[in-house]
Phi, psi and omega in degrees: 000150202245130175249145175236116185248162174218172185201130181274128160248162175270154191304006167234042156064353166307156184286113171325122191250143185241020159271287167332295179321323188276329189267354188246341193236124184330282283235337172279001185271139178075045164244155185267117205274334179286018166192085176279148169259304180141217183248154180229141170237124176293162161318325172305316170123013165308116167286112171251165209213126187247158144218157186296013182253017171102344179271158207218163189228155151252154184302106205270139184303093210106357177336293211193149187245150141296047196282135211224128165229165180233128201301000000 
């Protein structure tokens, strides 16, 4: 089976910080920022941003770039 990993930047290619993303940006309130999980894509090709107590953000769209490799 062909596995596809991807890796999220932020829109000027810098690396994310996703604790800072949960405490300063509206779209991102109500994650937990001392336990971030990472990125997600739904089937739809929707971006989500989990921590690890189960809650989810979607992503606002320009957000953040995408790079697709295949593992």
């Amino acid at each position: 089976m062909k596995r596809e990993l991807f890796e999220v930047r932020n829109s000027d290619g810098s690396e994310p910080d996703l604790a800072q993303i949960a405490l300063t940006e509206s779209w991102a309130q109500g994650l937990i920022y001392c336990d971030m999980e990472g990125f997600a894509i739904e089937q739809d090709g929707t971006l989500i941003l989990l921590d690890e107590c189960g809650n989810m953000a979607h992503c606002p769209k320009g957000r953040f770039s995408v790079r697709w490799s295949n593992g």
